[in-house]
Backbone bond lengths (Angstrom), bond angles and torsions (degrees), N, CA, C in turn:
res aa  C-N    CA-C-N  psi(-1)  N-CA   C-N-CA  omega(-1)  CA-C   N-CA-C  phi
1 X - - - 1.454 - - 1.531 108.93 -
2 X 1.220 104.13 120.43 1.571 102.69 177.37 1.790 119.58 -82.91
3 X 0.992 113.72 115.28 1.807 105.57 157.69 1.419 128.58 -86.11
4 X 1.693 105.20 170.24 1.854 97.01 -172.54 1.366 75.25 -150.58
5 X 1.633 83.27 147.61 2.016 100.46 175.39 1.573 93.72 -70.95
6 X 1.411 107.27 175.02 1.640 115.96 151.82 0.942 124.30 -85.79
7 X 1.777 113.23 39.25 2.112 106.79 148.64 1.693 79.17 -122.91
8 X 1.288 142.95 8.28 1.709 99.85 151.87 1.927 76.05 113.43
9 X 0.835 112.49 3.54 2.119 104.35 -178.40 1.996 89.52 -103.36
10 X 1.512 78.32 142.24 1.449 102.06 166.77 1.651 121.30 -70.47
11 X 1.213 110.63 117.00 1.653 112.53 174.36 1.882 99.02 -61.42
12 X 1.625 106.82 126.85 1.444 99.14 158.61 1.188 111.31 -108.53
13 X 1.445 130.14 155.88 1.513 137.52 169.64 1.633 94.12 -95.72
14 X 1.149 101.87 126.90 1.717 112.39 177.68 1.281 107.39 -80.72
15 X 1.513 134.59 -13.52 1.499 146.08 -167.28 1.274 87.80 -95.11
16 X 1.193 149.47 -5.38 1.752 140.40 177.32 1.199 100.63 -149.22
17 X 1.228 134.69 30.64 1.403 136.77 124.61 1.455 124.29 -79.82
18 X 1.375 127.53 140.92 1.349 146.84 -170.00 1.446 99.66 -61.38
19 X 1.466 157.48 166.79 1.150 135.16 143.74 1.447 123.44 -101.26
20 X 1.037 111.39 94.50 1.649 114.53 -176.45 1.726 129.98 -34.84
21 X 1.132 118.71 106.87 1.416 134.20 164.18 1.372 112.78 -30.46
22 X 1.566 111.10 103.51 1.278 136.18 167.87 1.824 121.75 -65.73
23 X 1.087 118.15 103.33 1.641 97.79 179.38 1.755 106.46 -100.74
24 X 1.524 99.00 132.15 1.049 112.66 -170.19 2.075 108.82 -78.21
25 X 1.402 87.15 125.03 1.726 77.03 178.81 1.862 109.48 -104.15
26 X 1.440 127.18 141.06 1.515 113.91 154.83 1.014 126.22 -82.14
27 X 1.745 98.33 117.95 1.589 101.69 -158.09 1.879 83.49 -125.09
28 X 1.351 125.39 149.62 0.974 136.62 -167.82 1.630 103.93 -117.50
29 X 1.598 121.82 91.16 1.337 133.13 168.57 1.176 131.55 -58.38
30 X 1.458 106.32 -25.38 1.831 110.53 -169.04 1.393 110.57 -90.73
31 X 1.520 109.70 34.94 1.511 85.36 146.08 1.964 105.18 152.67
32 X 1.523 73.45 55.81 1.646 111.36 159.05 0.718 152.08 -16.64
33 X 1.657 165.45 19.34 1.720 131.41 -76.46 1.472 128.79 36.98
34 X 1.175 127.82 -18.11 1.340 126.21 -176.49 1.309 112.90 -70.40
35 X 1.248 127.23 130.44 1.538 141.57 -157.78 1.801 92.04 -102.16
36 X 1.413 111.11 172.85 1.464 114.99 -170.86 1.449 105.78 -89.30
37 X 1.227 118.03 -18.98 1.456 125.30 158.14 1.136 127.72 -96.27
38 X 1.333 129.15 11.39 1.524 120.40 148.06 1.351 100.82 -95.24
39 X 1.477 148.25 -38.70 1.011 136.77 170.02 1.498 104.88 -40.21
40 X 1.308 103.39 -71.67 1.844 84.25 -157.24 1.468 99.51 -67.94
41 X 0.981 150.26 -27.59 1.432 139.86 169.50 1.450 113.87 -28.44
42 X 1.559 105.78 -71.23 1.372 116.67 159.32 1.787 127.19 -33.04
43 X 1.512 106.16 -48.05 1.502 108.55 170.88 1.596 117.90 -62.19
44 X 1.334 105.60 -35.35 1.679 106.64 171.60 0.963 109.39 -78.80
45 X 1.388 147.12 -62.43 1.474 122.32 135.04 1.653 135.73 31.54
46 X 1.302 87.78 -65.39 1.433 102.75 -166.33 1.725 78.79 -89.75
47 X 1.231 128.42 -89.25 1.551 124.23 -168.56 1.448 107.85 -22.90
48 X 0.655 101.85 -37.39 2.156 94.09 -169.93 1.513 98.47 -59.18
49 X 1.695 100.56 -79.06 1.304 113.16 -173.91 1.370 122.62 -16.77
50 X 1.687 108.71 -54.81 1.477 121.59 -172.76 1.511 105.50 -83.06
51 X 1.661 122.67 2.39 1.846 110.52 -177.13 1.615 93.09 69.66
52 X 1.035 124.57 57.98 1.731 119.87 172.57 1.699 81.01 -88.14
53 X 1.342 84.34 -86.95 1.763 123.05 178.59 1.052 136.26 -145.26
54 X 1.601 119.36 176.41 1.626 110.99 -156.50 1.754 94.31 -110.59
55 X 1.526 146.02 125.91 0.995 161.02 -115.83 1.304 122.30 -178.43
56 X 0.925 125.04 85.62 1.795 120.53 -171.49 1.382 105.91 -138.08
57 X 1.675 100.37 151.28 1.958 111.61 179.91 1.604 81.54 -82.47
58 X 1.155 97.41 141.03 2.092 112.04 162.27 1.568 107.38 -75.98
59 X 1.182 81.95 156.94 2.054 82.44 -175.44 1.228 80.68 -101.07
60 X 1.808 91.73 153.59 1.821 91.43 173.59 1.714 107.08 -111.19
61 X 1.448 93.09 152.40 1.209 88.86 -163.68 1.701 125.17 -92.99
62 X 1.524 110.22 140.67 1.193 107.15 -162.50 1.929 116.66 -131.71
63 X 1.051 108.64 153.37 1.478 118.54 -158.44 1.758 98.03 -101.37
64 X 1.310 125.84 83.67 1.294 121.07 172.68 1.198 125.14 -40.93
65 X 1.202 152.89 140.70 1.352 135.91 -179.47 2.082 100.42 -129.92
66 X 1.649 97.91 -45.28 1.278 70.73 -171.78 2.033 91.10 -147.32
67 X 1.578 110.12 154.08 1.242 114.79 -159.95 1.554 107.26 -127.73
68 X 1.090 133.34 109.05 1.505 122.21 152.47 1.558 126.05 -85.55
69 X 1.428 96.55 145.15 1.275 102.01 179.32 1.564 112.78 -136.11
70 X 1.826 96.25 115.37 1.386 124.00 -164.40 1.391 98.03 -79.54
71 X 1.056 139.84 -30.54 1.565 144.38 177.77 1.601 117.59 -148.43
72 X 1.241 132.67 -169.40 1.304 142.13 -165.51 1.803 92.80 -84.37
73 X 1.387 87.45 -63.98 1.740 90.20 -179.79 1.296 134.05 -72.52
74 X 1.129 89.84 6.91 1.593 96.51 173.11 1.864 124.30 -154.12
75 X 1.380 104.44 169.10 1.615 114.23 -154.49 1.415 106.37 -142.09
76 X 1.513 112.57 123.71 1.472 100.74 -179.46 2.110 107.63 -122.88
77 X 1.486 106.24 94.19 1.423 95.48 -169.55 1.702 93.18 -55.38
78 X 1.764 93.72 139.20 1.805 118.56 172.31 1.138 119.44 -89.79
79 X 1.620 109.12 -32.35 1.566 126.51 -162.70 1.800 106.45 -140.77
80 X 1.292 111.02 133.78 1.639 101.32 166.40 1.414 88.26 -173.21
81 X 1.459 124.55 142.99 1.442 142.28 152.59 1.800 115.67 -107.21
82 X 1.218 83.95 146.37 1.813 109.43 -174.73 1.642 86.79 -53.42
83 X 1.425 115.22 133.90 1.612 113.44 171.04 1.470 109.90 -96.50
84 X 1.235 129.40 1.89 1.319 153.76 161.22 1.473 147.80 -161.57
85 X 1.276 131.08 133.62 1.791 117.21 -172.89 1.790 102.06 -46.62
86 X 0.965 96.59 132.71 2.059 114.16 170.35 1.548 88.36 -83.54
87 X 1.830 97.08 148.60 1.131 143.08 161.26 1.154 118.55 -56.99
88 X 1.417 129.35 -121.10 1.543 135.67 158.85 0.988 75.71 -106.85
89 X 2.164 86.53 -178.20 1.569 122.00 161.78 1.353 134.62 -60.42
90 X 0.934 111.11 -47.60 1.499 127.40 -172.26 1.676 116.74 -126.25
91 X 1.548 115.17 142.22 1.184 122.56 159.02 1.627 106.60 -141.66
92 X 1.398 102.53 175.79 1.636 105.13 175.81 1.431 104.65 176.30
93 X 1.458 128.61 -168.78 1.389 144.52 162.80 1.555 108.84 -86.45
94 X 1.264 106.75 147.33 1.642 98.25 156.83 1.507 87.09 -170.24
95 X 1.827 101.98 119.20 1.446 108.71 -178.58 1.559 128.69 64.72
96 X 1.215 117.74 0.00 1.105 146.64 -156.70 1.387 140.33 62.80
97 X 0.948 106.37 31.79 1.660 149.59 167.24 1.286 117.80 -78.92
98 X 1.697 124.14 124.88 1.455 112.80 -167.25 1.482 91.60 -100.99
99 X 1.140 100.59 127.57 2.022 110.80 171.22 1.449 114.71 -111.46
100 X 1.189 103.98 124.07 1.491 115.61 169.37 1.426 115.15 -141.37
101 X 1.832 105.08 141.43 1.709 104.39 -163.42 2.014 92.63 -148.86
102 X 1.413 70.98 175.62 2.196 88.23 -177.54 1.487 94.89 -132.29
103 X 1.735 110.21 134.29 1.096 99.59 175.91 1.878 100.85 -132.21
104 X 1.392 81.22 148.22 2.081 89.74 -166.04 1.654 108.56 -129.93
105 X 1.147 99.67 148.89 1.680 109.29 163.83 1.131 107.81 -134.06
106 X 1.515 101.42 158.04 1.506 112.84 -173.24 1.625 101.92 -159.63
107 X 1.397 120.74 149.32 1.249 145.35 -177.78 1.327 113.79 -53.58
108 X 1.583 94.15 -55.68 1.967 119.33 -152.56 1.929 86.45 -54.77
109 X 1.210 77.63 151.99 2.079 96.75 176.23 1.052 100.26 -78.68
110 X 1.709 126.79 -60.28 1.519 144.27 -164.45 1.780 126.60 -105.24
111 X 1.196 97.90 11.64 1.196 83.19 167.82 1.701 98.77 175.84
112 X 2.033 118.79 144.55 1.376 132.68 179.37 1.420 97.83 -82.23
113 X 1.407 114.30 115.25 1.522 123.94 150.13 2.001 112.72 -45.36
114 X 1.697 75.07 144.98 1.920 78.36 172.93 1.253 111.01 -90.48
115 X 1.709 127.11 -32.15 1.010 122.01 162.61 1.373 115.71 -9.74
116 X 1.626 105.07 -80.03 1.515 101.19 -150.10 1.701 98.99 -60.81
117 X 0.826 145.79 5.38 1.788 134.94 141.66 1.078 119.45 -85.82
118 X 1.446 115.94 141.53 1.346 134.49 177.22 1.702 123.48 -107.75
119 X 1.159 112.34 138.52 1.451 108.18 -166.44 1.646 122.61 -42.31
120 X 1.415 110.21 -37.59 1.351 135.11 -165.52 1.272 108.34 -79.19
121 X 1.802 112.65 -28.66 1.706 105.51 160.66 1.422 115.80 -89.11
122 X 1.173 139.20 -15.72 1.312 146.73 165.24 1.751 110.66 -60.63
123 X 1.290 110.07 -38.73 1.373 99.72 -174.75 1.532 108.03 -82.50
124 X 1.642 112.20 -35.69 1.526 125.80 164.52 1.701 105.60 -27.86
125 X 1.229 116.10 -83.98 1.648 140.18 -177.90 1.911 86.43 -48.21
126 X 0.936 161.69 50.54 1.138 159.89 144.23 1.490 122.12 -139.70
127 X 1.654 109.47 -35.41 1.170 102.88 150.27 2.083 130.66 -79.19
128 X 1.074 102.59 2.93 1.530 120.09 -175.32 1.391 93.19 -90.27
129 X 1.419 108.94 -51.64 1.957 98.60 -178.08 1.530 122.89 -89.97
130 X 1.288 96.88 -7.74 1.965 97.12 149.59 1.222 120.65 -74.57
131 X 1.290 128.24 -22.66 1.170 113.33 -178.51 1.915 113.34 -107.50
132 X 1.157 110.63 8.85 1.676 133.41 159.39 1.212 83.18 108.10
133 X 1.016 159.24 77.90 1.626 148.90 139.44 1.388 117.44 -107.85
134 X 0.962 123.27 165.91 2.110 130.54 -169.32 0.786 85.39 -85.82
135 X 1.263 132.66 138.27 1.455 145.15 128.75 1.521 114.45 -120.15
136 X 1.484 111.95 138.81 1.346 139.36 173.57 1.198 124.07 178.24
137 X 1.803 100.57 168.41 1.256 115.49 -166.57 1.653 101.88 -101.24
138 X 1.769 109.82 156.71 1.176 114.52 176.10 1.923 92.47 -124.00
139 X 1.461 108.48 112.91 1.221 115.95 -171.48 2.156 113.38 -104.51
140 X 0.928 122.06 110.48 1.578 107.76 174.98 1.687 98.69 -119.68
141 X 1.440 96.42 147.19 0.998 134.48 -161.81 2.202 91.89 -110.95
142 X 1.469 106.02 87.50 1.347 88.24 -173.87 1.320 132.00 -83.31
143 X 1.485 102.73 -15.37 1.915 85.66 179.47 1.781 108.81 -79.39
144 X 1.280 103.62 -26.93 2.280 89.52 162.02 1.565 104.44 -87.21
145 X 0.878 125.66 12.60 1.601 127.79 175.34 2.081 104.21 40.21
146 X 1.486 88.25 65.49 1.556 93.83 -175.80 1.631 104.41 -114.92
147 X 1.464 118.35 125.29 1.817 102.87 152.56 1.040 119.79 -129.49
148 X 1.310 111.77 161.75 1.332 134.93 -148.24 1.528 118.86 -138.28
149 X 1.536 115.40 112.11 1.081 123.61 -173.53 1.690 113.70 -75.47
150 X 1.128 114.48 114.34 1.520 108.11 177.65 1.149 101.32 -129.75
151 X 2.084 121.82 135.27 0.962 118.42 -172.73 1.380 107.72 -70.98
152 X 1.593 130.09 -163.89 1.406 134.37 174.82 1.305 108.07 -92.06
153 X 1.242 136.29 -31.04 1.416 140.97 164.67 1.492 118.64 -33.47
154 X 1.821 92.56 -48.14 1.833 93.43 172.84 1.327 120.11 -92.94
155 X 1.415 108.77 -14.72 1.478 105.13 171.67 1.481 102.40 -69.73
156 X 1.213 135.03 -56.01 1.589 127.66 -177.78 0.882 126.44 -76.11
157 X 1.015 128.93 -23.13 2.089 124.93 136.76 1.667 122.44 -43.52
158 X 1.447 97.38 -42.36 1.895 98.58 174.66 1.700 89.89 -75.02
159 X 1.264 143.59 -39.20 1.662 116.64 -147.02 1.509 90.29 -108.16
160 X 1.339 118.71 28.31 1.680 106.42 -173.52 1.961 74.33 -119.37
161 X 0.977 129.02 -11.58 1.645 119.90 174.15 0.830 120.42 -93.59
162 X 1.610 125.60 -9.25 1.598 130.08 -177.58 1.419 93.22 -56.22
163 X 1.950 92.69 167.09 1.129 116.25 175.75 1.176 106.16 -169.84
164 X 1.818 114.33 -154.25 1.624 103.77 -177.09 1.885 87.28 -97.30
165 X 1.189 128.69 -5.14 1.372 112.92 169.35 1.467 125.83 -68.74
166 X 1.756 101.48 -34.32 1.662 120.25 172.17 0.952 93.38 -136.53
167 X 1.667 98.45 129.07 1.801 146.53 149.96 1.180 91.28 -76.74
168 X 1.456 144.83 -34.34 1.632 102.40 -119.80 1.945 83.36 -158.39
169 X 1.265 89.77 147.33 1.918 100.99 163.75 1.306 118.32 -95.37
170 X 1.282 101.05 113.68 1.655 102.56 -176.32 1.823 120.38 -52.72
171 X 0.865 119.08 144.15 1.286 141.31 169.29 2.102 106.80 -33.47
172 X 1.336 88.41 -66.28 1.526 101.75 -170.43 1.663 85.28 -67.88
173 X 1.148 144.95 -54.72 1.237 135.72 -158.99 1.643 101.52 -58.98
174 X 1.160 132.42 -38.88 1.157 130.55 -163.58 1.833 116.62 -77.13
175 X 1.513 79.24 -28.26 1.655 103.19 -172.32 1.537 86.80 -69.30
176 X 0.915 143.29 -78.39 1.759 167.18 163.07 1.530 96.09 0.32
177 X 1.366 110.83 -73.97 1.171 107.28 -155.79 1.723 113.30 -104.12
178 X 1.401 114.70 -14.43 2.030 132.12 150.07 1.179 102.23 -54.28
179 X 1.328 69.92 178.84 1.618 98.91 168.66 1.616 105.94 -139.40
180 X 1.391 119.50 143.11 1.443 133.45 176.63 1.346 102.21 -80.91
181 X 1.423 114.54 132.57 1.889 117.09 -179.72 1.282 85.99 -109.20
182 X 1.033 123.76 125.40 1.877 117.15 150.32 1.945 109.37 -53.37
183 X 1.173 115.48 163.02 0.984 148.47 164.89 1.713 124.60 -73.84
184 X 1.509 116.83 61.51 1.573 106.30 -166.88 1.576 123.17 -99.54
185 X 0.974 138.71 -152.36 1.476 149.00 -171.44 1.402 109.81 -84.47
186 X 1.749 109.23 -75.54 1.204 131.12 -166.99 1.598 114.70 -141.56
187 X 1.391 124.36 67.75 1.832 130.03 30.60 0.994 97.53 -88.20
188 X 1.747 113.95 154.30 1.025 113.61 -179.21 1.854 99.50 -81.44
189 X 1.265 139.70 -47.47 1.062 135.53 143.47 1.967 150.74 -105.80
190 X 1.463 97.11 111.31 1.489 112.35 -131.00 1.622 97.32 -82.48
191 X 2.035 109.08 66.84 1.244 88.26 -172.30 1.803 135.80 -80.91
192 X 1.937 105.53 -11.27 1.483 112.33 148.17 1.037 107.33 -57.03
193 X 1.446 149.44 31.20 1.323 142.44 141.76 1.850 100.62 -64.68
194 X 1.103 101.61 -76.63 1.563 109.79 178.52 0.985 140.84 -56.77
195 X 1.500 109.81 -25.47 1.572 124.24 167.71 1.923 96.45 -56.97
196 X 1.674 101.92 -70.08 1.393 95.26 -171.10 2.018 120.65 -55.82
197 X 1.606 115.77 -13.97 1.096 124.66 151.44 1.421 131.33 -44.02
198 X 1.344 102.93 -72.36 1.280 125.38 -173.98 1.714 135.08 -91.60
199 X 1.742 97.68 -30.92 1.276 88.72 -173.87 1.808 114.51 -126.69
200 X 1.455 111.14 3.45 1.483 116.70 176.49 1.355 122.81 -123.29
């Protein structure tokens, strides 16, 4: 016997319905839209909160020039130039250790462009490890959604060999001489994992 609500829909009994075959897809959740700088944002984030360490993106600094204002409450800068080349992204404490790093994404499957570094942060990350401080790069590789801790030592050894033969740091080189971070929850990427691994 069939029933119907009062808008006109069929009552089903789920006990004499078939149960339909689910196909399972691998779908990779951890980390969705998330850009390589909201992740680690989020990971410092997470370090602060817990007293890991102190971790912050630097603001870069900029020379306003010109401002509209569409209403009272509000301001839309029109015009502004960089008032100087930026450093890296990030510095902070950790343990009492001065850390400073650059973090990049890139498309290519096989290999980190030098482009996306600039001379003026390369020489930065060299004066940071003369004077004993961390320096490194946080590299992802986004269409396998991989990153890769590489200290600055090998990044400025790979960009002191460029040429017009090499643009670019190979893939396997990075793998070789990085380190692979997984992708987790809470940090989402745990790169004082490796420091306390690798370098203290």
């Amino acid at each position: 016997m069939a029933f119907r609500y009062p808008n006109g829909k069929k009552f089903v009994d789920g006990r004499n319905e078939k149960k339909k075959k689910t196909v399972s897809k691998d779908v990779r959740f951890s980390n969705r839209g998330m850009s390589l700088e909201e992740d680690i944002n989020e990971t410092n984030e997470y370090y602060l909160a817990r007293e890991i360490a102190v971790i912050h993106k630097k603001p870069t600094p900029l020379q306003i020039v010109n401002v509209h204002y569409p209403s009272r409450s509000a301001a839309v800068v029109t015009e502004a130039y960089f008032q100087k080349p930026s450093t890296t992204d990030y510095n902070g404490l950790y343990k009492g250790k001065y850390i400073d790093f650059e973090a990049k994404e890139t498309k290519n499957k096989q290999s980190f462009p030098f482009k996306n570094f600039h001379e003026h942060q390369i020489e930065h990350m060299r004066r940071v490890i003369s004077q004993g401080g961390i320096a490194f790069a946080l590299l992802r590789f986004s269409i396998s959604d991989e990153v890769y801790f590489l200290e600055a030592r090998h990044l400025i050894s790979f960009y002191d060999q460029r040429g017009e033969s090499r643009k670019s740091m190979k893939k396997a080189d990075i793998e070789k001489y990085g380190v692979l971070i997984p992708t987790g929850y809470h940090p989402r990427i745990d790169y004082l994992k490796v420091i306390n691994d690798k370098m203290l």
